[in-house]
DSSP file (Angstrom, degrees, kcal/mol; ACC not computed):
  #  RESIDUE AA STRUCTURE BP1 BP2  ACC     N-H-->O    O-->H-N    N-H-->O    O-->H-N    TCO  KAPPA ALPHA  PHI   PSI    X-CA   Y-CA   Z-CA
    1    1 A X              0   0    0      0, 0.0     2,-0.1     0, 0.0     0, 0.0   0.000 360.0 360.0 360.0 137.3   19.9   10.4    5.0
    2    2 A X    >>  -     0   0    0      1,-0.1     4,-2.0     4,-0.0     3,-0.9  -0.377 360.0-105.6 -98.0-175.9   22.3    9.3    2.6
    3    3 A X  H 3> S+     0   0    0      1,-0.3     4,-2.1     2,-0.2     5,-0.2   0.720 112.9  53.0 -67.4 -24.0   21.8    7.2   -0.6
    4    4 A X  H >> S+     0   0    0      1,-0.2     4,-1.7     2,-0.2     3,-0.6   0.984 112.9  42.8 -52.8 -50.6   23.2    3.8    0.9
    5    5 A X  H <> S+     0   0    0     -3,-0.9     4,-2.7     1,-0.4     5,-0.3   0.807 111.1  54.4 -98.7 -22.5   21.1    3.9    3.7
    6    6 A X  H 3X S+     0   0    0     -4,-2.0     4,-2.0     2,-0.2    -1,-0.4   0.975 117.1  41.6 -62.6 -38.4   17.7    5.2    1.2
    7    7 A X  H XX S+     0   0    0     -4,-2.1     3,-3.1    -3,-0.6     4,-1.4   0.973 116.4  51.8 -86.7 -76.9   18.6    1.7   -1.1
    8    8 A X  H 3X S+     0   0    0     -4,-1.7     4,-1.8     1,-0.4    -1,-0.3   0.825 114.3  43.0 -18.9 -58.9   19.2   -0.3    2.4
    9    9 A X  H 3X S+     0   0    0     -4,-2.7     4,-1.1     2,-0.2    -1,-0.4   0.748 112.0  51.1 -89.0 -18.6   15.9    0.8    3.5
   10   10 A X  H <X S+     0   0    0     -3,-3.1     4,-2.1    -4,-2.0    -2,-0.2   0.977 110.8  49.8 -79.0 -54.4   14.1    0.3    0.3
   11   11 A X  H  X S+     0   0    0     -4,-1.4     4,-1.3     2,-0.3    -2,-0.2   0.644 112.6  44.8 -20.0 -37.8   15.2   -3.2    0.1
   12   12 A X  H >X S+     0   0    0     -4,-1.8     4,-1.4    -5,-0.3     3,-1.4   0.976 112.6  51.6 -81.9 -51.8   14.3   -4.0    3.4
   13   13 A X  H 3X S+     0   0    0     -4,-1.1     4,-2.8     1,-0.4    -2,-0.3   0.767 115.0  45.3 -65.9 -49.7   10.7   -2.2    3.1
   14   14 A X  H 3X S+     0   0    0     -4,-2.1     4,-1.2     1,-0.2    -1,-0.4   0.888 110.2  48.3 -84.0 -23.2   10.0   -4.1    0.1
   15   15 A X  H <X>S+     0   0    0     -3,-1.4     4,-1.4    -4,-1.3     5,-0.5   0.625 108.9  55.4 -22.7 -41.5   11.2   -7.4    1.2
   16   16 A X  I  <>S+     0   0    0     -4,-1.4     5,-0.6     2,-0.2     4,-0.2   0.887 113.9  53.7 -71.7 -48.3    9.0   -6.9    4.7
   17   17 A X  I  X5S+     0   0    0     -4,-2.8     4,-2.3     1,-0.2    -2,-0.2   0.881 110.3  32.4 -32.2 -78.3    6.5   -6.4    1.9
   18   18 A X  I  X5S+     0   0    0     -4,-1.2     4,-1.3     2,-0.2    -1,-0.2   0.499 118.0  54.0 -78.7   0.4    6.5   -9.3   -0.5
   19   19 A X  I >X5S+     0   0    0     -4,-1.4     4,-2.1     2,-0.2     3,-1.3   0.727 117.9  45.1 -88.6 -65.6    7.5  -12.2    2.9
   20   20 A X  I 3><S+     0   0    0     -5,-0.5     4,-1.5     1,-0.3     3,-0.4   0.749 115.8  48.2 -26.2 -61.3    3.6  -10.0    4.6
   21   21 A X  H ><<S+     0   0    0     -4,-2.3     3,-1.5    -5,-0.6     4,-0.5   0.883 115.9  42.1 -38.9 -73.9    2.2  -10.7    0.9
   22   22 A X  H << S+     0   0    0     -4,-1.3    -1,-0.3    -3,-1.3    -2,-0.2   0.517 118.7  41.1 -95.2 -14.3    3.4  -14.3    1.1
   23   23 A X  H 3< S+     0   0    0     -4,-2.1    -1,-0.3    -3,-0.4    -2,-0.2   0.444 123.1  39.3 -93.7   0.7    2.3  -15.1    4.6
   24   24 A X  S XX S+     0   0    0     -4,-1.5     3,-2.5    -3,-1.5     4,-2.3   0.422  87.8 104.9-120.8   3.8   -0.8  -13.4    4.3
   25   25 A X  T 34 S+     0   0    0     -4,-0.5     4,-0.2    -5,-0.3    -3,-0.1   0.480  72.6  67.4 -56.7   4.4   -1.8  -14.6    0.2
   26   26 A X  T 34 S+     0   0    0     -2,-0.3    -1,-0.3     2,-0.1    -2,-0.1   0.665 119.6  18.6-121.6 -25.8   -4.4  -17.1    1.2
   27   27 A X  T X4 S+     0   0    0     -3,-2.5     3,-1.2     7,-0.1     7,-0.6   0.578 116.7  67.6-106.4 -43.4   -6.7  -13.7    2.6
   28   28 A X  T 3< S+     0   0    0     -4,-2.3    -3,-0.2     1,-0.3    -2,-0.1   0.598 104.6  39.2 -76.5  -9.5   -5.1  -10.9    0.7
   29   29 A X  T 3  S+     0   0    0     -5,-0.2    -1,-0.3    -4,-0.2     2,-0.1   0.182  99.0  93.6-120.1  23.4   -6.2  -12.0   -2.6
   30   30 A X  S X  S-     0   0    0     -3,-1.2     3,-1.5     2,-0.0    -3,-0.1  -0.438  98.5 -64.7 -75.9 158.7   -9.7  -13.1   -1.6
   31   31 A X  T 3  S+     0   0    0      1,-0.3     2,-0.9    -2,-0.1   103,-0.1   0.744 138.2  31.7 -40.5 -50.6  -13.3  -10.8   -1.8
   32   32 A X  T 3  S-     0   0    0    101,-0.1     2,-1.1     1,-0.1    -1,-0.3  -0.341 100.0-146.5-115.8  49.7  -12.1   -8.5    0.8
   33   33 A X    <   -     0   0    0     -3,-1.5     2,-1.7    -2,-0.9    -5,-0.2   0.246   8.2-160.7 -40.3  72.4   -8.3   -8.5    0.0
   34   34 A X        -     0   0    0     -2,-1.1     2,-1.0    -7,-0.6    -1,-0.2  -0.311  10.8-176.8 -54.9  95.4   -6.8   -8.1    3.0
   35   35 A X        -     0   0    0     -2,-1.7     4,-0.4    99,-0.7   -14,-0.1  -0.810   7.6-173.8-102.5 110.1   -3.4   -7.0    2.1
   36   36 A X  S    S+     0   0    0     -2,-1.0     3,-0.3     2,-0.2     4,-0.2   0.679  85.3  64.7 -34.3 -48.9   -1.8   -6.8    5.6
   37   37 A X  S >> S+     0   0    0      1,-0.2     3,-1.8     2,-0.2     4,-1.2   0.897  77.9  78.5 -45.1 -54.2    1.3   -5.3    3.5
   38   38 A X  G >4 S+     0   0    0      1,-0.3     3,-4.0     2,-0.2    -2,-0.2   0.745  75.2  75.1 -20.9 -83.4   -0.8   -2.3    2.5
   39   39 A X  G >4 S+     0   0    0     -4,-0.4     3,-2.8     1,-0.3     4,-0.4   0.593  85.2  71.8  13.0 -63.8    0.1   -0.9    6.2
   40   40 A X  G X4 S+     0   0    0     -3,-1.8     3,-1.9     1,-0.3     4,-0.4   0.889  82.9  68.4 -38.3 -45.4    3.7   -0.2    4.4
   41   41 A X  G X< S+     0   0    0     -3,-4.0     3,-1.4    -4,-1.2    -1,-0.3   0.792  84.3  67.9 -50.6 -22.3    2.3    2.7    2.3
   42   42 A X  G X  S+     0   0    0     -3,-2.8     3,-3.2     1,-0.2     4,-0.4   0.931  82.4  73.4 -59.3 -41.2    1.9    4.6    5.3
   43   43 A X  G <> S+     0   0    0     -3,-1.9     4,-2.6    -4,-0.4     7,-0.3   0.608  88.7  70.2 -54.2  -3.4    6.1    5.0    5.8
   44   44 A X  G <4 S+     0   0    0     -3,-1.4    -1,-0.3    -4,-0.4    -2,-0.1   0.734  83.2  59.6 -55.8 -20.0    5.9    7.4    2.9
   45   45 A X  T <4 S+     0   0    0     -3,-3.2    -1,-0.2    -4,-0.2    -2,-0.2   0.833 119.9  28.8 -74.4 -21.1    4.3    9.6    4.9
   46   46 A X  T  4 S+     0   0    0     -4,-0.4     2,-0.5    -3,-0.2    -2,-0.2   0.806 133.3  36.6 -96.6 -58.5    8.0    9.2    7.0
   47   47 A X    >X  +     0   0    0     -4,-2.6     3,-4.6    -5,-0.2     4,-0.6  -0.810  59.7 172.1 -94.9  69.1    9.9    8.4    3.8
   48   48 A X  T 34 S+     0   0    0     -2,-0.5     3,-0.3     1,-0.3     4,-0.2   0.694  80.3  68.7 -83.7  14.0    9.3    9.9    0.7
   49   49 A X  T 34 S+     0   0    0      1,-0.2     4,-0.5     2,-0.1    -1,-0.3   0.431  89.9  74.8-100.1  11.9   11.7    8.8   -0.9
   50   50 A X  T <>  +     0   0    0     -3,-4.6     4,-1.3    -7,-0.3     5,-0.2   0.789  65.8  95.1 -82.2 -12.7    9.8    5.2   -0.5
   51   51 A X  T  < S+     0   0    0     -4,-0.6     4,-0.6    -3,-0.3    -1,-0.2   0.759  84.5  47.6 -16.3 -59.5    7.1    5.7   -2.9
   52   52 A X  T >> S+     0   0    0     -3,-0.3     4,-2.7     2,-0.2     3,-0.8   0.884 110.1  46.7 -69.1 -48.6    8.7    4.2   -5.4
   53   53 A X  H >> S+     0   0    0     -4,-0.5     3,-1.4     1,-0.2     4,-0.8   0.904 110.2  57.6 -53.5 -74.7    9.9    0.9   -3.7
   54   54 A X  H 3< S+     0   0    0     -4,-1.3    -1,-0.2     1,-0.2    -2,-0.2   0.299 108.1  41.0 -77.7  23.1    6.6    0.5   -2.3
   55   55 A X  H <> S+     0   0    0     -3,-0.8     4,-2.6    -2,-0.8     5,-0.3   0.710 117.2  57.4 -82.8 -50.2    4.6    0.4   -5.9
   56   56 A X  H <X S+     0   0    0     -4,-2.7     4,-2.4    -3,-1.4    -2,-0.2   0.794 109.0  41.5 -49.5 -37.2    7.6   -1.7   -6.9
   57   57 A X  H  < S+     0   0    0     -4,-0.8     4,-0.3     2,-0.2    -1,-0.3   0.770 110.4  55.4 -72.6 -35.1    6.9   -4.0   -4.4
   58   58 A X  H  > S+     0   0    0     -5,-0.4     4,-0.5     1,-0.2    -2,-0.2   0.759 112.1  45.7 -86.2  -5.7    3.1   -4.0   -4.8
   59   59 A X  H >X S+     0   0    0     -4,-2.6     4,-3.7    17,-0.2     3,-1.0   0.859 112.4  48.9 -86.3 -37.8    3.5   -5.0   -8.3
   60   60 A X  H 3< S+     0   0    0     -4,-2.4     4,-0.2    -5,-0.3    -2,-0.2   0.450 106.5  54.5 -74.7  27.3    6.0   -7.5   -7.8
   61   61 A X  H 3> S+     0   0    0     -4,-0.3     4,-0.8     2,-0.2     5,-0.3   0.585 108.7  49.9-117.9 -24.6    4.1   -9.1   -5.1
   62   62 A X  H <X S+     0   0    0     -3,-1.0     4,-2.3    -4,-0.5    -2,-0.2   0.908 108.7  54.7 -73.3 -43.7    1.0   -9.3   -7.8
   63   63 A X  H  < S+     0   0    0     -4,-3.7    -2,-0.2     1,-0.2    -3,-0.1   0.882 119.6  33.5 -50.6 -36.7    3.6  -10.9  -10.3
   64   64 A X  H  4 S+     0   0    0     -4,-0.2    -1,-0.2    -5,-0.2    -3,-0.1   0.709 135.1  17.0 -95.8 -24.7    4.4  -13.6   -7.4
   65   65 A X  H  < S+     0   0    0     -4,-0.8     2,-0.2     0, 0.0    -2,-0.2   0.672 105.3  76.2-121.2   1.5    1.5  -14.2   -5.7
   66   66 A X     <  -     0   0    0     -4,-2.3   -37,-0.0    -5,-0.3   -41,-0.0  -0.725  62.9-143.9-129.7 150.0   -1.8  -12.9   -7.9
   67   67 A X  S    S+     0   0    0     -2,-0.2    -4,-0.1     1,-0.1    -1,-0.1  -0.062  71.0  94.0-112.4  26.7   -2.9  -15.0  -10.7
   68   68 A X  S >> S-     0   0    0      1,-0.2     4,-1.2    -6,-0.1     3,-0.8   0.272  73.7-130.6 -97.8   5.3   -4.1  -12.0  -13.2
   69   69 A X  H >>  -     0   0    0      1,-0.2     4,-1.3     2,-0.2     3,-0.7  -0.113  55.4 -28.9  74.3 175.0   -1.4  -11.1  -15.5
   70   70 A X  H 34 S+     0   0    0      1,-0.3     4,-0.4     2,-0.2    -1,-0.2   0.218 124.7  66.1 -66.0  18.4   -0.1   -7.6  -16.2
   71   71 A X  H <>>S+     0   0    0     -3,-0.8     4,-1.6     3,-0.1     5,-0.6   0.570 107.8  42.8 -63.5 -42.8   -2.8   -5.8  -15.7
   72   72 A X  H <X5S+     0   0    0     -4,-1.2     4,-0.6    -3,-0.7    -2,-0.2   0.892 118.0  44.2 -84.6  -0.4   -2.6   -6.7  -12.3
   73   73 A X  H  X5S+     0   0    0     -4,-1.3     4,-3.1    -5,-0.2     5,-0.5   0.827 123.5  35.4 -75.1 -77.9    1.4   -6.2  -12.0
   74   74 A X  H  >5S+     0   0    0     -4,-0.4     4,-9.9     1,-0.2     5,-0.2   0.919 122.3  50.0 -37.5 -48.2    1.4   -2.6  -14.0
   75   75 A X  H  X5S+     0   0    0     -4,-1.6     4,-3.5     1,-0.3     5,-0.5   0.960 112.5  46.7 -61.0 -41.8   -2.2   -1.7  -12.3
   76   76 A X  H  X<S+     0   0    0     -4,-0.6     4,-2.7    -5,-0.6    -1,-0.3   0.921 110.4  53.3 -60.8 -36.7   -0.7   -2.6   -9.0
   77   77 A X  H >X S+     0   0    0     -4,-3.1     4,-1.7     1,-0.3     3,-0.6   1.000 108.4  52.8 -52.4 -61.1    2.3   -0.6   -9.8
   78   78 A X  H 3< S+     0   0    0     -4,-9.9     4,-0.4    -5,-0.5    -1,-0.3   0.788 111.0  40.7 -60.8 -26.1    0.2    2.0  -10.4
   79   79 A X  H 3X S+     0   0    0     -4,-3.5     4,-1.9     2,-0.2    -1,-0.3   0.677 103.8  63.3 -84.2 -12.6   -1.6    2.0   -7.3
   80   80 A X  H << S+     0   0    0     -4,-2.7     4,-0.3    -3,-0.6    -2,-0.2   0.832 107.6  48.4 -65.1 -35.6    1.3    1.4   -5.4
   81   81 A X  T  < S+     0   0    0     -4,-1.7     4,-0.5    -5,-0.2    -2,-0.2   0.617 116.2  42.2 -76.8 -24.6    2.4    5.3   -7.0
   82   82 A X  T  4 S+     0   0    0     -4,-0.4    -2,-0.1    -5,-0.3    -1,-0.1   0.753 114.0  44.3-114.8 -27.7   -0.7    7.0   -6.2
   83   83 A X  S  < S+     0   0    0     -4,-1.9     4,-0.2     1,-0.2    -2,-0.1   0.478 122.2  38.7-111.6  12.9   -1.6    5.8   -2.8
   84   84 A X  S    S+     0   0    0     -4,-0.3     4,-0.2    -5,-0.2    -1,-0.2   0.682 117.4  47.5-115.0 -18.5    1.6    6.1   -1.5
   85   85 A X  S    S+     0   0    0     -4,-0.5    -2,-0.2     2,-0.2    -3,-0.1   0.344 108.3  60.0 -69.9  -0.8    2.3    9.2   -3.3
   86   86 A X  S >> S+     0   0    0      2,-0.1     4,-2.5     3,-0.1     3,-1.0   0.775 104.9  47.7-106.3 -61.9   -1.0   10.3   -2.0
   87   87 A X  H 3> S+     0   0    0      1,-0.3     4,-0.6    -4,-0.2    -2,-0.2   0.613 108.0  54.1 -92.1  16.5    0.1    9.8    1.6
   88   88 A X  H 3> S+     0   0    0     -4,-0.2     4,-1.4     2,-0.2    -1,-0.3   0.537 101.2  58.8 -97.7  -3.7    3.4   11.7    1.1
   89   89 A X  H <> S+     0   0    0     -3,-1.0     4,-2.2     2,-0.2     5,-0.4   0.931 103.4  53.7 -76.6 -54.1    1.3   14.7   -0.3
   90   90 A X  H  X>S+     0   0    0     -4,-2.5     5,-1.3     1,-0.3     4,-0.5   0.816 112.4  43.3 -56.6 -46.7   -0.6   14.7    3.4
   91   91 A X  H ><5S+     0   0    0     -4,-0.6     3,-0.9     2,-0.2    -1,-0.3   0.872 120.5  47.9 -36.9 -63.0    3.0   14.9    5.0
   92   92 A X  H 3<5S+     0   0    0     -4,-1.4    -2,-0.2     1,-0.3    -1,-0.2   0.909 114.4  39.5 -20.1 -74.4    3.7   17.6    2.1
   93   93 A X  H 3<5S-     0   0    0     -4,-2.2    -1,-0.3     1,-0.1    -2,-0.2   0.330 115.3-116.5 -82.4   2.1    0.9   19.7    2.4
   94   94 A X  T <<5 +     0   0    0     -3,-0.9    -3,-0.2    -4,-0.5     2,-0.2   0.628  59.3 156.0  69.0  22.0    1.0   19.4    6.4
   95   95 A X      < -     0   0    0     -5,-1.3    -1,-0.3    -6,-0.2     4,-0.1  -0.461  47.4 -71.2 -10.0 103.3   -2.2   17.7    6.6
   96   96 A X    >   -     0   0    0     -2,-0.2     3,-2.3     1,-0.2     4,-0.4   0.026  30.9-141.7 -27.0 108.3   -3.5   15.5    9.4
   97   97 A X  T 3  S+     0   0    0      1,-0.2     3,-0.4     2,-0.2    -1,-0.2   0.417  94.8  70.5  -9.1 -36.0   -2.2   12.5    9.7
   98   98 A X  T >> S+     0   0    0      1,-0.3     3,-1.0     2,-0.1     4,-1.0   0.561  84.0  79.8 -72.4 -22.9   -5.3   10.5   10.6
   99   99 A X  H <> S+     0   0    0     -3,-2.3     4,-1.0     1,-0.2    -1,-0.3   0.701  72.2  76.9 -87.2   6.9   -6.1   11.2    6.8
  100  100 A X  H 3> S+     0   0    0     -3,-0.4     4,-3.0    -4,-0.4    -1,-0.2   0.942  88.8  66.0 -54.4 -23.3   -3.5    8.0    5.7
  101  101 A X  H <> S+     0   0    0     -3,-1.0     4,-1.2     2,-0.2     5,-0.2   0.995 104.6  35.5 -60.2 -80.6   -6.6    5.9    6.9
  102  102 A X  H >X S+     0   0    0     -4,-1.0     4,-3.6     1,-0.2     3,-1.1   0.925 118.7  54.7 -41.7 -39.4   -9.0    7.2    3.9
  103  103 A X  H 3X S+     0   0    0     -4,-1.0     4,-3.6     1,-0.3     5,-0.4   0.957 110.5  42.6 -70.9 -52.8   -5.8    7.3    1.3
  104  104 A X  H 3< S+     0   0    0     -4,-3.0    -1,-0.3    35,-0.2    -2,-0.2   0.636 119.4  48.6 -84.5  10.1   -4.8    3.4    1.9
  105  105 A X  H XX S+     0   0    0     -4,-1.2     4,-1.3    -3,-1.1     3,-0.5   0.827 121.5  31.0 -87.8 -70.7   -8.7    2.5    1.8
  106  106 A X  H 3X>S+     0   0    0     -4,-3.6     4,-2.6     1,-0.2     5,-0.6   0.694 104.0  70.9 -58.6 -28.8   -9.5    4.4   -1.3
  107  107 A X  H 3<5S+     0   0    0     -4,-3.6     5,-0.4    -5,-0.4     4,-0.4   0.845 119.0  24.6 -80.9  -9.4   -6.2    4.3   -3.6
  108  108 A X  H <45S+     0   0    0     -3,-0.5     5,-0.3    -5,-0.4    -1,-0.3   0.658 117.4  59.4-119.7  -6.9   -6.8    0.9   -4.1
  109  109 A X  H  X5S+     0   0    0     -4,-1.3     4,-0.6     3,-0.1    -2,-0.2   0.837 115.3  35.9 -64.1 -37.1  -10.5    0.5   -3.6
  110  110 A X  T  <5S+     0   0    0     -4,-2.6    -3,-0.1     2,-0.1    18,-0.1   0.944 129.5  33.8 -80.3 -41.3  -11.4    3.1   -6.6
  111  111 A X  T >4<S+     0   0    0     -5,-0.6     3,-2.8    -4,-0.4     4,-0.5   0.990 108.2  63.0 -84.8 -63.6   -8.3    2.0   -9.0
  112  112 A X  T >> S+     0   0    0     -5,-0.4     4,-2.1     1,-0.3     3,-1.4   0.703 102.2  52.7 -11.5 -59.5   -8.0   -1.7   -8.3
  113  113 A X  H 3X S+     0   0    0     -4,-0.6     4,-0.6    -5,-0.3    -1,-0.3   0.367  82.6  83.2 -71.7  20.3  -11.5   -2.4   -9.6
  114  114 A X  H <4 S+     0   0    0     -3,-2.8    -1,-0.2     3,-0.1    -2,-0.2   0.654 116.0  12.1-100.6 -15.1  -11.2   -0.7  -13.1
  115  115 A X  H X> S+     0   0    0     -3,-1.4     3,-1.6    -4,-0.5     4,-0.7   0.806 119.1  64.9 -87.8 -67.4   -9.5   -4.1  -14.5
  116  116 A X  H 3X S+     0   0    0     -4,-2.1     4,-4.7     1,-0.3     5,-0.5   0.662 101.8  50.7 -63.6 -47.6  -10.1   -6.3  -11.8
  117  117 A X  H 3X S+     0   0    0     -4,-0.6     4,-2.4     2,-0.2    -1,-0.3   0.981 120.5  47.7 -47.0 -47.9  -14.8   -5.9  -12.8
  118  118 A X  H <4 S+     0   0    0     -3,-1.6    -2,-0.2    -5,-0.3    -1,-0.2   0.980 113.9  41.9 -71.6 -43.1  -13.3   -6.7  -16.6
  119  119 A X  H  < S+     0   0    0     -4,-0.7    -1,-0.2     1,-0.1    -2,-0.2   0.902 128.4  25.0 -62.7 -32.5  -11.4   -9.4  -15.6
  120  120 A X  H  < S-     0   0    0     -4,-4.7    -2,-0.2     2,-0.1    -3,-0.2   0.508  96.7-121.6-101.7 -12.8  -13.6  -11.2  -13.3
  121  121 A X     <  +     0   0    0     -4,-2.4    -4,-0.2    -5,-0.5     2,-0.1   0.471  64.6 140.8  88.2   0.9  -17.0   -9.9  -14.7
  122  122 A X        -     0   0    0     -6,-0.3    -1,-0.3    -5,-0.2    -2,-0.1  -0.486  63.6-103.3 -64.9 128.3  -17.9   -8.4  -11.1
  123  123 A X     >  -     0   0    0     -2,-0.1     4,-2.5     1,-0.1    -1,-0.1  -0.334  31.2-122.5 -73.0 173.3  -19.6   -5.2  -11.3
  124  124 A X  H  > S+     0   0    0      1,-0.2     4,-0.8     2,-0.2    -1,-0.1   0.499 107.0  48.4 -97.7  19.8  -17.2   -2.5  -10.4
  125  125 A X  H  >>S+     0   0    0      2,-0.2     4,-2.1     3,-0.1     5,-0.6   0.697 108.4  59.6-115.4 -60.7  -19.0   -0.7   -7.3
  126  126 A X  H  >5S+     0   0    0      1,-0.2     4,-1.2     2,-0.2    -2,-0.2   0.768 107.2  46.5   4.1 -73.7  -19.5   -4.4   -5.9
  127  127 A X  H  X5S+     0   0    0     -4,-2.5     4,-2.5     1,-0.2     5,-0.3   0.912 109.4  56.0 -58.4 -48.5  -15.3   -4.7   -6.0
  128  128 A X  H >X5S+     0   0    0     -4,-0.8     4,-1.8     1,-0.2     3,-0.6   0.975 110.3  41.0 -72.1 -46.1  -14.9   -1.3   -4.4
  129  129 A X  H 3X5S+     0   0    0     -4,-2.1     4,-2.0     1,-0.2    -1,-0.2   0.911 111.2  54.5 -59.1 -25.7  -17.0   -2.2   -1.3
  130  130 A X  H 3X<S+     0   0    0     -4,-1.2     4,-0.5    -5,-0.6    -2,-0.2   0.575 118.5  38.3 -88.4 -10.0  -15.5   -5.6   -1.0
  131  131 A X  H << S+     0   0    0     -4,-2.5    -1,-0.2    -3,-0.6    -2,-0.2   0.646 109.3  58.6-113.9   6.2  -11.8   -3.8   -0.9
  132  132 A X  H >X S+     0   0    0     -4,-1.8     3,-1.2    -5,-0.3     4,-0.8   0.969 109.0  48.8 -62.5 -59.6  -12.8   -0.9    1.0
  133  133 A X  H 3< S+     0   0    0     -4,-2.0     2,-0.7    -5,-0.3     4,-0.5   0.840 116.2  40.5 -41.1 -48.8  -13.7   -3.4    3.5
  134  134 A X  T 3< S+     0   0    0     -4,-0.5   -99,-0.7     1,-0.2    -1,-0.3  -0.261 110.2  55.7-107.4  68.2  -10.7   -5.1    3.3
  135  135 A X  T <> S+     0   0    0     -3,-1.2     4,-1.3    -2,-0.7    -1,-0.2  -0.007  85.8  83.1-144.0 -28.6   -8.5   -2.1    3.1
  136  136 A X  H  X S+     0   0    0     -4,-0.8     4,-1.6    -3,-0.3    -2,-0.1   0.870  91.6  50.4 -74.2 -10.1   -9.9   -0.5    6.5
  137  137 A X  H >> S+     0   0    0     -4,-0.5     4,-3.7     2,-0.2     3,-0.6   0.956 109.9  50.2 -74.1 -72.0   -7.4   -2.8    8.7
  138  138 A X  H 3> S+     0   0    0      1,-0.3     4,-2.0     2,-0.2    -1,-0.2   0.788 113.8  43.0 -44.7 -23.9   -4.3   -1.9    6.8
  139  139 A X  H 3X S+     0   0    0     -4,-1.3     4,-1.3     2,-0.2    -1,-0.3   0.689 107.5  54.1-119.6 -22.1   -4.9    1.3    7.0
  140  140 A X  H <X S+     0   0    0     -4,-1.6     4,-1.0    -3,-0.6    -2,-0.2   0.732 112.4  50.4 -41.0 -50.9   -5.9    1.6   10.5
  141  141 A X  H >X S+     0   0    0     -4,-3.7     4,-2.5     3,-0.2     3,-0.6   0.870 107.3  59.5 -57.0 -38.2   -2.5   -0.2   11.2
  142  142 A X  H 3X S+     0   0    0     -4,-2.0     4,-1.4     1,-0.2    -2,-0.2   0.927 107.9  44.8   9.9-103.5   -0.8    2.4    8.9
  143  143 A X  H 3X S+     0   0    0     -4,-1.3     4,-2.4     2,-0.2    -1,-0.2   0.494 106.7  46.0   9.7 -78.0   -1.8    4.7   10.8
  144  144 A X  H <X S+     0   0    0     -4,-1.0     4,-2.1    -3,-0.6    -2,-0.2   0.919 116.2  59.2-103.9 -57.0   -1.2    3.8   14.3
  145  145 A X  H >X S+     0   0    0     -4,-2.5     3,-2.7     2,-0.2     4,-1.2   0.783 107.4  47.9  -2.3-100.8    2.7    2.6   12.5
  146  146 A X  H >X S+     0   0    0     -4,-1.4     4,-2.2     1,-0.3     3,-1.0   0.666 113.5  45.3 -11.4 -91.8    3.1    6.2   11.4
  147  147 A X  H 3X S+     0   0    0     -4,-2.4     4,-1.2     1,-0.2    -1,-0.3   0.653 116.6  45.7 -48.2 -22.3    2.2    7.6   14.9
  148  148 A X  H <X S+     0   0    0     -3,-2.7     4,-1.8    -4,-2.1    -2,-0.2   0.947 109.7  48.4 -73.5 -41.0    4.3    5.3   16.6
  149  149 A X  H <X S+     0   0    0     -4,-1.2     4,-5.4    -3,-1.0     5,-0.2   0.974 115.6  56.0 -34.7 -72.0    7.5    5.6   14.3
  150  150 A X  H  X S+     0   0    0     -4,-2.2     4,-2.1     2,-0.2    -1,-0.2   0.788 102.7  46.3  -4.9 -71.6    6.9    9.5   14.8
  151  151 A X  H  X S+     0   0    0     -4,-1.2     4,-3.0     1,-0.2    -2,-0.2   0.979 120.4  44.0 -73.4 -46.6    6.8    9.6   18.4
  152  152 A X  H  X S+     0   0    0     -4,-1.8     4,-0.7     1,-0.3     5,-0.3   0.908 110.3  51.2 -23.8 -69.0   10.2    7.4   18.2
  153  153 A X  H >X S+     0   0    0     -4,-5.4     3,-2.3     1,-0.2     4,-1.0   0.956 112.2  49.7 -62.5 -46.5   12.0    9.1   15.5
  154  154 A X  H >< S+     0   0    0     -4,-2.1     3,-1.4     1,-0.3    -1,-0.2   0.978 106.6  54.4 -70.4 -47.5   11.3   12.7   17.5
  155  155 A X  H 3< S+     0   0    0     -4,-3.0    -1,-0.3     1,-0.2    -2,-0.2   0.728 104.3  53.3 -49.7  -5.2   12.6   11.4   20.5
  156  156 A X  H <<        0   0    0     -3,-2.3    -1,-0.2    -4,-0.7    -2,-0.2   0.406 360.0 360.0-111.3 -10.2   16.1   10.2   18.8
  157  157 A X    <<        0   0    0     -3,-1.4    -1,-0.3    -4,-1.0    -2,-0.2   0.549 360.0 360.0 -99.3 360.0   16.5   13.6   17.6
């Protein structure tokens, strides 16, 4: 793929991002933040060269819609790099597939709460069960994305 089409396709991917973020803000930044967006990290697993958009998008989607300041823009960035770089390692390393599920539960269940218990005073094993929970949706949709895209993209070849 050439470079247009990777900057075309990051653009769109992070746009589908922050309008999901902005129709969904009202749940996704609540105790179980159900971020409906989340789902996107799986297209690394398809894309690596999205990693980077889709941390860029999950920070600029705390900067527009989340009311915590740059720890939650940078942090988000950062989790945005790790659990989408996470599920392009499984792709790498030739790895099931089924394991994007754990990846888009955990990369933001463990890291998320290392501000978010300082900012809010919440202890921090609390936060990580109240985003596991609302992590397992996205990341079941992921998923079942991924394996559909798949079967698509192999037929077209």
């Amino acid at each position: 793929m050439n470079k247009t089409k990777k900057v075309c396709i990051s653009g769109l991917i992070i746009a589908i991002y922050i309008v999901t973020m902005f129709a969904s803000q009202h749940f996704a930044f609540m105790a179980y933040q159900i971020r409906i967006a989340t789902a996107l990290y799986s297209l690394s697993y398809l894309f690596s060269f999205l990693v980077l958009p889709l941390a860029l998008a999950n920070g600029l989607s705390n900067f527009l819609f989340g009311a915590l300041g740059i720890f939650d823009i940078f942090g988000g960035f950062i989790v945005g790099i790790i659990t989408s770089g996470g599920i392009y390692l499984v792709k790498l390393c030739k790895l099931p597939a089924i394991l994007i599920i754990p990846i888009i539960i955990l990369g933001p269940a463990l890291i998320v709460p290392i501000w978010l218990s300082g900012l809010t005073g919440l202890p921090y094993f609390a936060l990580v069960i109240s985003l596991s929970i609302g992590q397992a949706t996205p990341a079941v949709a992921g998923y079942l994305l991924v394996k559909i895209l798949n079967k698509h993209m192999e037929r077209m070849e």
